[in-house]
MARNU-881412 format. One record per residue (C-alpha): residue number from 1; residue in three letters; x, y, z. Coordinates in pm, whole numbers, plus 50000, padded with zeros to 5 digits. Last residue first. Layout:
MARNU-881412
- NUM,ALA,X,Y,Z
...
This chain:
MARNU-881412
- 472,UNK,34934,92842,82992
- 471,UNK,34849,92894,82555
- 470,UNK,35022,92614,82348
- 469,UNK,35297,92715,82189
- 468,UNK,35587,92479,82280
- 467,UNK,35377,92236,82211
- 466,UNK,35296,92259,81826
- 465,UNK,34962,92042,81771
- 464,UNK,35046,91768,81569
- 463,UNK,34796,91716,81235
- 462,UNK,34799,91318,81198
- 461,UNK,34969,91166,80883
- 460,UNK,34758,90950,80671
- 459,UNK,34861,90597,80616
- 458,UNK,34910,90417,80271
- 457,UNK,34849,90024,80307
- 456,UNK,34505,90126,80373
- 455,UNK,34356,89884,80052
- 454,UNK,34202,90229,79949
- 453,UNK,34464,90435,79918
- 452,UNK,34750,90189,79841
- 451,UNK,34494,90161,79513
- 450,UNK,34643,90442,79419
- 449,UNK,34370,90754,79376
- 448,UNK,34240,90947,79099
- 447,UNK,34234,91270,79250
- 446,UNK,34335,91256,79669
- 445,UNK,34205,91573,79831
- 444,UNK,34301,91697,80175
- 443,UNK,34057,91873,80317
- 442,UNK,34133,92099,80662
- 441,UNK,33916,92184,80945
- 440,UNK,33908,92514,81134
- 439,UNK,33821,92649,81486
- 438,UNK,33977,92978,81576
- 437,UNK,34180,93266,81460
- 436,UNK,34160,93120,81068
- 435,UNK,34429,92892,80895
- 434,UNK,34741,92964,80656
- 433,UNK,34857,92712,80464
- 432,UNK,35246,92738,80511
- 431,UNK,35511,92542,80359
- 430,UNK,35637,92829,80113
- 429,UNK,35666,93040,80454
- 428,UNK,35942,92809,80622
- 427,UNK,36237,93025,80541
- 426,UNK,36054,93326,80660
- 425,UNK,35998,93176,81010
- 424,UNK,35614,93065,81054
- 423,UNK,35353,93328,80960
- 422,UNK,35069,93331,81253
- 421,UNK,34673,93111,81196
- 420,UNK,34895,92770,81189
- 419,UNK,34914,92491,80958
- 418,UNK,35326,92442,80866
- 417,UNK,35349,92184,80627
- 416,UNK,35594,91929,80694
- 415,UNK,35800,91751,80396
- 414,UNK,36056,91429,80451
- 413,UNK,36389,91412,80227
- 412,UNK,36589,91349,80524
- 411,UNK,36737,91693,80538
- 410,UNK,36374,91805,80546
- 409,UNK,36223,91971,80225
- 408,UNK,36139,92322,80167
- 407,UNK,35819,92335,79941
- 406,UNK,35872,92509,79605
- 405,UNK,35917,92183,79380
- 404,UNK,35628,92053,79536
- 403,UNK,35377,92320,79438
- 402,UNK,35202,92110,79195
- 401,UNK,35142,91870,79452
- 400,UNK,34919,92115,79610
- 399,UNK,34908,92315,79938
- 398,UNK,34535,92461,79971
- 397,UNK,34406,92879,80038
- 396,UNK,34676,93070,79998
- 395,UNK,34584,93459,79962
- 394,UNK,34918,93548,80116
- 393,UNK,34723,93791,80367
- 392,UNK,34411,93549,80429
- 391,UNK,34118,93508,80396
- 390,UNK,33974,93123,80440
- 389,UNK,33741,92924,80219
- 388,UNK,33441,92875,80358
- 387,UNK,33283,92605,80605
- 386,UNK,33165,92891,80784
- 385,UNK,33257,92814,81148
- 384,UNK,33557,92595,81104
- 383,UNK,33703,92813,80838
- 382,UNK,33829,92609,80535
- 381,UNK,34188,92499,80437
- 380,UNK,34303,92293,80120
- 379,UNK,34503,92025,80114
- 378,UNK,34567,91886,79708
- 377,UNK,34645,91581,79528
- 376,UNK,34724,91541,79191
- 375,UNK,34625,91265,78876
- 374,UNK,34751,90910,78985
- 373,UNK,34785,91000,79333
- 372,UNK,34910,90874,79636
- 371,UNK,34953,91137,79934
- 370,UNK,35319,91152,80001
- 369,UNK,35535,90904,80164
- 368,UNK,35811,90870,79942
- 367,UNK,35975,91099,80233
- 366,UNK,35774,91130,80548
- 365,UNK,35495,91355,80539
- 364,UNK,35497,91539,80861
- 363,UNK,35154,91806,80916
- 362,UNK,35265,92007,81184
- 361,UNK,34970,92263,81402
- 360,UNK,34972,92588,81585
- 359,UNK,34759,92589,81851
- 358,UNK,34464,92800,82066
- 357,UNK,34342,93026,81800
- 356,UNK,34449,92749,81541
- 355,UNK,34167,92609,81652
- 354,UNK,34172,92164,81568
- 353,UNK,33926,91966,81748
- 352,UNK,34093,91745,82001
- 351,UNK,34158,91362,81856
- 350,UNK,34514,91346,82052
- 349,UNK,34615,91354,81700
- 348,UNK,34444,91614,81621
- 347,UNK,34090,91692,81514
- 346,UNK,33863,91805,81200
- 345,UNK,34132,91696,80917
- 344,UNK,33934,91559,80679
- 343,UNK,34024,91298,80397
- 342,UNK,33855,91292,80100
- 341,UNK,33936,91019,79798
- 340,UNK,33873,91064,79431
- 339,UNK,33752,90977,79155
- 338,UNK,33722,90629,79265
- 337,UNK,33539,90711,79578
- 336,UNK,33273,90935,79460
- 335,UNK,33350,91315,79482
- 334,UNK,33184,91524,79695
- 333,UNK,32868,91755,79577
- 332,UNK,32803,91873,79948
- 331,UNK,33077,91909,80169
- 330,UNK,33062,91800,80603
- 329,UNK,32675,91820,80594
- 328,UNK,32592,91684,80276
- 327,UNK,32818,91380,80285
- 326,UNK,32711,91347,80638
- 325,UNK,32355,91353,80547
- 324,UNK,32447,91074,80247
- 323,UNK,32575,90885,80503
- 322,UNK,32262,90879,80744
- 321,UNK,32065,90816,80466
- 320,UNK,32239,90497,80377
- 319,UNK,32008,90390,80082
- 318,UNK,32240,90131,79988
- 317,UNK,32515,90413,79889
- 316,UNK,32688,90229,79628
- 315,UNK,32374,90094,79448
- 314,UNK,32227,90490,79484
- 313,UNK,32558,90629,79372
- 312,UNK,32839,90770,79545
- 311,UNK,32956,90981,79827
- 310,UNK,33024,90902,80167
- 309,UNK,33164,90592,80224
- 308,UNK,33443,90721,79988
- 307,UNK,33484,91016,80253
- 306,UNK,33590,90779,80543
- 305,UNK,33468,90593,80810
- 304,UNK,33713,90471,81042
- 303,UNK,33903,90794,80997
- 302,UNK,33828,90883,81414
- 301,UNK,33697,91196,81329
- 300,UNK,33471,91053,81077
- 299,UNK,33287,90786,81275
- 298,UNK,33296,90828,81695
- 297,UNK,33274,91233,81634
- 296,UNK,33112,91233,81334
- 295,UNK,32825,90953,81417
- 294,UNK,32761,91114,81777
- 293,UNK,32703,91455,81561
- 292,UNK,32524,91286,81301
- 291,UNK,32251,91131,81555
- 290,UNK,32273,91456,81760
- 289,UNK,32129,91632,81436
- 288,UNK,31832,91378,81406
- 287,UNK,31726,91413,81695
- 286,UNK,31685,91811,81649
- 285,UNK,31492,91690,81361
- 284,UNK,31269,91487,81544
- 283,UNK,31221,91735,81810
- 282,UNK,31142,91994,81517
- 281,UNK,30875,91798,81370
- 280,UNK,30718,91701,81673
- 279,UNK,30714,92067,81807
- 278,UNK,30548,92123,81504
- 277,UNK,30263,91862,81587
- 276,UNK,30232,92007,81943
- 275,UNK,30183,92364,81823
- 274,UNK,29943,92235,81563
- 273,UNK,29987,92262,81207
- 272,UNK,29814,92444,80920
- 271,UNK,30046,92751,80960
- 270,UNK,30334,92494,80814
- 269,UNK,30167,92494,80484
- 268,UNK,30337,92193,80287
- 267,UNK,30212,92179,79955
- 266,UNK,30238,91886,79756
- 265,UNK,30433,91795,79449
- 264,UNK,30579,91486,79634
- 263,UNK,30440,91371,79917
- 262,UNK,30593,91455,80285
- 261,UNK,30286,91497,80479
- 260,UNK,30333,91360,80847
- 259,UNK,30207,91015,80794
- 258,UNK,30313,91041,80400
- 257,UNK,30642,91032,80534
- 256,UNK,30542,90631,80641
- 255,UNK,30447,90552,80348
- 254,UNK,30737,90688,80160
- 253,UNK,30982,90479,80371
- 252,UNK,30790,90151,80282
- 251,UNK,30808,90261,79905
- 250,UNK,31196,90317,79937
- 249,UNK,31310,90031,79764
- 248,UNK,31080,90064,79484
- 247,UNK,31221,90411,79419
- 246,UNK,30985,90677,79324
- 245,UNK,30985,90869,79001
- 244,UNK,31175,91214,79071
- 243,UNK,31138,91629,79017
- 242,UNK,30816,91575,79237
- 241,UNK,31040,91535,79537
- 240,UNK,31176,91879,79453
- 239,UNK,30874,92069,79632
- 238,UNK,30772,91826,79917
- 237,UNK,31130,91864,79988
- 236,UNK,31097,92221,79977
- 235,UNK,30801,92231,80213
- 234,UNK,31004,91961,80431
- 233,UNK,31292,92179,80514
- 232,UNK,31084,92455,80645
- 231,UNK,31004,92240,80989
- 230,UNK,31373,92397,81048
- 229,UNK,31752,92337,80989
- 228,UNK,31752,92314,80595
- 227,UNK,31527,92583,80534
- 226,UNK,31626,92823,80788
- 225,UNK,31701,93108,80575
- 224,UNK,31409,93115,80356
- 223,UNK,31481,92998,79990
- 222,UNK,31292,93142,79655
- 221,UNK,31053,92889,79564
- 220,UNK,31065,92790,79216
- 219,UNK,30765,92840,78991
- 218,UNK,30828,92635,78709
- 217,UNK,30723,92626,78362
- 216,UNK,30543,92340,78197
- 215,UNK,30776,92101,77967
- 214,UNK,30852,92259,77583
- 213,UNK,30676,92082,77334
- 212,UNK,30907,91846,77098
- 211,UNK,31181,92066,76920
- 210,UNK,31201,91900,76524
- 209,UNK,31534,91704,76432
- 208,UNK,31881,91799,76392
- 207,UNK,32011,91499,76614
- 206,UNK,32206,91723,76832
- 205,UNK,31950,92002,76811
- 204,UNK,31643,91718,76892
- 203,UNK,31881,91590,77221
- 202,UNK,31882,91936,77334
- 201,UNK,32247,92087,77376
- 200,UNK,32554,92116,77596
- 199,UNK,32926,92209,77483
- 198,UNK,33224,92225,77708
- 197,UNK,33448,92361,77444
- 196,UNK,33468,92672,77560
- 195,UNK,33612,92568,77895
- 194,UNK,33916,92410,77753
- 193,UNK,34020,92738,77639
- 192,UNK,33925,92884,77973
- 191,UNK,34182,92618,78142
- 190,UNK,34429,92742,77854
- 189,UNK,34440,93077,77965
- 188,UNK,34481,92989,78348
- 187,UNK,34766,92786,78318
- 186,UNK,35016,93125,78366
- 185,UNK,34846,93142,78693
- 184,UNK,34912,92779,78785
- 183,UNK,34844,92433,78672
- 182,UNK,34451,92429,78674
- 181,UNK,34292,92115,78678
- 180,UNK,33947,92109,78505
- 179,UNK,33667,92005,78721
- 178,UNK,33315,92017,78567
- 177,UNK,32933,91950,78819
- 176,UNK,32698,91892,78576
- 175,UNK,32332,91881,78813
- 174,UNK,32016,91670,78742
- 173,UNK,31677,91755,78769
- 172,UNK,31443,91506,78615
- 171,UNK,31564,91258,78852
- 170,UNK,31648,90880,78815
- 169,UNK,31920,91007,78585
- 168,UNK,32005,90778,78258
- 167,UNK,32379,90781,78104
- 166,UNK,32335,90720,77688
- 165,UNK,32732,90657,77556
- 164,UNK,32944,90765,77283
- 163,UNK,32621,90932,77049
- 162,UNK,32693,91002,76717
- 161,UNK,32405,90800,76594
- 160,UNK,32152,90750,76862
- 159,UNK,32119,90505,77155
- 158,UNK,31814,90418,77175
- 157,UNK,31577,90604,77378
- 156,UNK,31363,90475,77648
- 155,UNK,31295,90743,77847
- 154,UNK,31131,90723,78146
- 153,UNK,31313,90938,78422
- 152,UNK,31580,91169,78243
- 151,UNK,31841,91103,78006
- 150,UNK,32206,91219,77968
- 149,UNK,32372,91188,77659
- 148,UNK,32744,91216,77574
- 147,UNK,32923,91316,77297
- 146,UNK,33322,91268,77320
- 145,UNK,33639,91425,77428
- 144,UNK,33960,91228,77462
- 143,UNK,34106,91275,77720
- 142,UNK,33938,90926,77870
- 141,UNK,33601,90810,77900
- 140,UNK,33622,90706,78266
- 139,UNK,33910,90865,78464
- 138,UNK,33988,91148,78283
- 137,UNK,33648,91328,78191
- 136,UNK,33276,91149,78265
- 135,UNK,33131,91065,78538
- 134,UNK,32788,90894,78673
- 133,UNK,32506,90840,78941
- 132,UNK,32687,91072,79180
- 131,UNK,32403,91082,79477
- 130,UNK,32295,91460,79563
- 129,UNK,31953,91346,79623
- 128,UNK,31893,91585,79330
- 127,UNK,32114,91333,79100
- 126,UNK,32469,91419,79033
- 125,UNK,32640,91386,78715
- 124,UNK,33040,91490,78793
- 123,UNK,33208,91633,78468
- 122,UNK,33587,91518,78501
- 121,UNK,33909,91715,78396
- 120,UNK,34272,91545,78503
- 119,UNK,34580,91720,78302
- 118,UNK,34878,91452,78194
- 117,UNK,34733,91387,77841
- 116,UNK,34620,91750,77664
- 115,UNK,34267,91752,77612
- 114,UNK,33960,91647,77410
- 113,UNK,33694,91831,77397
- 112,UNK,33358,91687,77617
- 111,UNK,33037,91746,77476
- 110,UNK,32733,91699,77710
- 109,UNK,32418,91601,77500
- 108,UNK,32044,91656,77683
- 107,UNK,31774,91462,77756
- 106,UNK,31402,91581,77650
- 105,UNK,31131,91771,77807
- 104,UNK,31153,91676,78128
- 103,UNK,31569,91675,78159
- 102,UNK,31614,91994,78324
- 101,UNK,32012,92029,78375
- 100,UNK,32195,92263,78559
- 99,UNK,32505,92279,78430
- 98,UNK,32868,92435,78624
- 97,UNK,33140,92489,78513
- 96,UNK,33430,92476,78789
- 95,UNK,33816,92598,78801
- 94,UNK,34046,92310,78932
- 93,UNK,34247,92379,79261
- 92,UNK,34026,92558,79486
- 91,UNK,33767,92282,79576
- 90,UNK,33468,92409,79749
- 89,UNK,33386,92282,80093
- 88,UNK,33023,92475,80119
- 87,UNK,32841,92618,79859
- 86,UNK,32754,92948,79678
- 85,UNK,32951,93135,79907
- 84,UNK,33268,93230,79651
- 83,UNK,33429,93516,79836
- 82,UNK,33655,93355,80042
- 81,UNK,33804,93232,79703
- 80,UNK,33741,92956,79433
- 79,UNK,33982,92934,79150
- 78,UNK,33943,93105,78799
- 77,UNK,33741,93087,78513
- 76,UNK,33410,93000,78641
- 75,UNK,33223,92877,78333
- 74,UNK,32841,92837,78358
- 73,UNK,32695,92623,78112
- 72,UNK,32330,92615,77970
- 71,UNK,32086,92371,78029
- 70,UNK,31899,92593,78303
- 69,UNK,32053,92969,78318
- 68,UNK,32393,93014,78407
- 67,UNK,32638,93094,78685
- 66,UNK,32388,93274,78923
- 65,UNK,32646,93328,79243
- 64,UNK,32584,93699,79317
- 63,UNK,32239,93742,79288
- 62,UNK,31984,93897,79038
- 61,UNK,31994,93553,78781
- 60,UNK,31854,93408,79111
- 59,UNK,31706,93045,78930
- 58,UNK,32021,92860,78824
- 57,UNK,32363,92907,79059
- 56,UNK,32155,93045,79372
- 55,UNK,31827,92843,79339
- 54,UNK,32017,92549,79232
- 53,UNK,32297,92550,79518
- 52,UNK,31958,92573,79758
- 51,UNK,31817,92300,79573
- 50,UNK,32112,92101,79695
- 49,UNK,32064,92167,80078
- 48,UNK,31716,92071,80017
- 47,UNK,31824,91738,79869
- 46,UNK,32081,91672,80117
- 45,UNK,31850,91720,80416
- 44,UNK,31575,91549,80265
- 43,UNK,31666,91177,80421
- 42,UNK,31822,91306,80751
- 41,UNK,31500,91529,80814
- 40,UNK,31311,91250,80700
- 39,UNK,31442,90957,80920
- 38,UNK,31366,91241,81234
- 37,UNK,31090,91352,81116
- 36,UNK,30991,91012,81122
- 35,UNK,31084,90918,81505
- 34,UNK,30905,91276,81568
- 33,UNK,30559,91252,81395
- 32,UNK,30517,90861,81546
- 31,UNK,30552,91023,81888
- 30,UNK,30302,91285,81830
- 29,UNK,30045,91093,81608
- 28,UNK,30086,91036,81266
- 27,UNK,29797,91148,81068
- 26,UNK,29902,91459,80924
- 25,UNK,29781,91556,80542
- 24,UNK,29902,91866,80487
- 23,UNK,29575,92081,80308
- 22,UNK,29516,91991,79941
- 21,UNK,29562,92351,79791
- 20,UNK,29767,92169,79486
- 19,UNK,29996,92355,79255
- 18,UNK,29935,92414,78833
- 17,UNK,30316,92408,78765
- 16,UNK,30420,92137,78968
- 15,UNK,30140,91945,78871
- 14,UNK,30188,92045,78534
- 13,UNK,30531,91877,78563
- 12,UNK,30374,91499,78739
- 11,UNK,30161,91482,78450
- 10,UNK,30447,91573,78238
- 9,UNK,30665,91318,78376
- 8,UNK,30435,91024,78379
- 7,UNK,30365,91079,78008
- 6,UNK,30723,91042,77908
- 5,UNK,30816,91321,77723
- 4,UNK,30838,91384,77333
- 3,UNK,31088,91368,77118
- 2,UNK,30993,91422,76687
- 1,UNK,31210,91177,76480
């Protein structure tokens, strides 16, 4: 069997590779350029924001957060720290691989080992609009391992010999996002055992079969520092556009992008643009910033929304730009509702944004009143102004319910975590997550939730600010 590429694709890959000097092509007039900048800032937010992760994990081999070349596995055998930039809202509880996957020339076969029952791993597929269009791991296929193959736009293979299960992505680039749980320090060992056997390969290798011709090289665009806040953002959205086949449900939207020159594959030369047509662009996008900051404040911060909303597929997500922005925004690459369930702590219960320069904060779980899980759950801290993890002099970055059995317990049975930038009391210490001087948010992760979870019968607590020590 020799494998080669959908036509389409390769037309649309030498594109990429040969570049167009077609100038932008701007018809829409002022007011028309800002009401959709404003639908495509929100729209190519997440994508740009993503290629950055790519560019940095994939492309920079020079920089600090390259991981592994394209179609190769990255293992990061240990938990995230302060240190880890790469992006925003990382998960310190399971140690990441990470695969960047360039499906134009051929799909590719994940292998999955199999693994000890009562330890949650997952490999998240995400498309480049950052929607989760599959998983594999605990949840879905099991502990058991397995060969899996992931497809891009047009093929039309069967499913070959071997083979557990053929999982298509609309895009050509496609990202492997792997959880597996760590225990503790001593765990750490076996997580990198596990680690090894992530295996990923060319379709052809898998099958033993003849290479089919390598897909036209790339010339990614190293990123500017305002490309996901400025004009900039629609260059590189131009840019990874031409990574997909269009969606017939978004042909209207396309159209009207093409008013202000977002095509795919096509240059987008900002110096080609009037002042007034720029200051379009960047009205619309500043528009479209206060539309996610009325929709956090009245949405998220009140819970009514939550993080399942979020993140998901395509069918899940209904084309819900503004969601998939705020998925983005608040912590890119989340998980999908099923696998498991975000809640953020951004306010109080008075619904004040949290600073722990100003407060020191409870968080009261009654007793058999614990976050519902049917793998772990985990609260993890982040600085409010970096969206990092946060440094500190016990280097503690979540509460887990691993650590149960070292948390002091109430006389009632009850558990409150101490969240506060100061040490509580020494006999309180193992129940403090430490948080910056200033504004913070906190994550607290639900793997593999009960269905309590989702039918609301389960309630969050509410962070309490501490009276007593609230600045006069």
């Amino acid at each position: 069997m020799h494998i080669k590429p959908p036509c389409s694709l390769l037309a649309v890959c030498l594109s990429i590779a040969a570049g167009n000097a077609a100038a932008i092509n701007f018809s829409a007039t002022p007011a028309e350029a800002t009401s959709i900048a404003r639908e495509a800032y929100l729209y190519g937010f997440p994508v740009v924001e993503m290629y950055k992760t790519l560019y940095t994990q994939a492309v920079d081999t020079q920089g600090q957060n390259f991981k592994a070349p394209f179609n190769q596995i990255g293992n990061t055998a240990m938990v995230f720290t302060p240190r880890d930039t790469a992006f925003v809202t990382p998960n310190s509880d399971t140690p990441y691989s990470f695969l960047w996957m360039d499906l134009r020339t051929e799909p590719l076969v994940l292998t999955l080992p199999a693994i000890e029952d009562g330890r949650y791993y997952s490999t998240q597929l995400i498309d480049l609009y950052t929607q989760n269009f599959a998983y594999l791991g605990t949840r879905t296929t099991g502990n058991k391992g397995g060969n899996f193959m992931i497809s891009g736009p047009g093929w039309t293979v069967d499913k070959p010999a071997g083979i557990d299960a053929v999982i298509p992505s609309e895009s050509a680039i496609a990202y492997g996002l792997y959880r597996t749980q760590l225990f503790d320090d001593k765990d750490l060992a076996k997580v990198k055992h596990i680690q090894r056997g992530y295996k990923v390969q060319p379709l052809s290798q898998f099958l033993g079969k003849s290479e089919p011709a390598a897909a036209p090289a790339v010339n990614w665009p190293a990123p500017v520092a305002d490309m996901s806040d400025s004009p900039e953002l629609f260059k590189y959205l131009n840019f990874m556009l031409a990574f997909a086949q269009p969606q017939s449900s978004e042909a209207a939207l396309r159209e009207r992008f093409k008013k202000i020159g977002i095509e795919p594959g096509q240059p987008y030369n900002l110096t080609e643009l009037t002042a007034e047509q720029r200051k379009a662009l960047e009205d619309g996008i500043a528009a479209g910033k206060a539309e996610f900051a009325q929709f956090k404040k009245d949405k998220v911060d009140t819970h009514e929304i939550s993080s399942g909303d979020l993140f998901g597929s395509r069918e899940h997500l209904h084309n819900n730009y503004l969601y998939r922005y705020a998925g983005a925004n608040m912590g890119i690459f989340g998980n999908s509702a099923a696998e498991a369930n975000y809640i953020g702590y951004f306010v109080d219960n008075q619904q004040h944004p949290v600073d722990a320069s100003k407060h020191s904060y409870t968080l009261h779980f009654n007793k058999d009143a614990l976050p519902p899980a049917k793998a772990f759950w985990s609260l993890t801290m982040y600085d409010g102004k970096n969206k990092l993890l946060v440094d500190n002099p016990i280097n503690r970055y979540l509460i887990n319910s691993r650590m149960l059995p070292d948390l002091k317990r109430n006389t009632d049975g009850s558990v409150t975590l101490y969240v506060q930038h100061k040490a509580p009391a020494s006999e309180l210490q193992n129940n403090w997550l430490p948080a910056p001087d200033g504004p913070f948010y906190g994550v607290l992760r639900i793997y593999m939730p009960k269905p309590e979870v989702a039918s609301g019968e389960w309630k969050m607590p509410l962070l309490t600010p501490v009276v007593s020590q609230t600045p006069p």
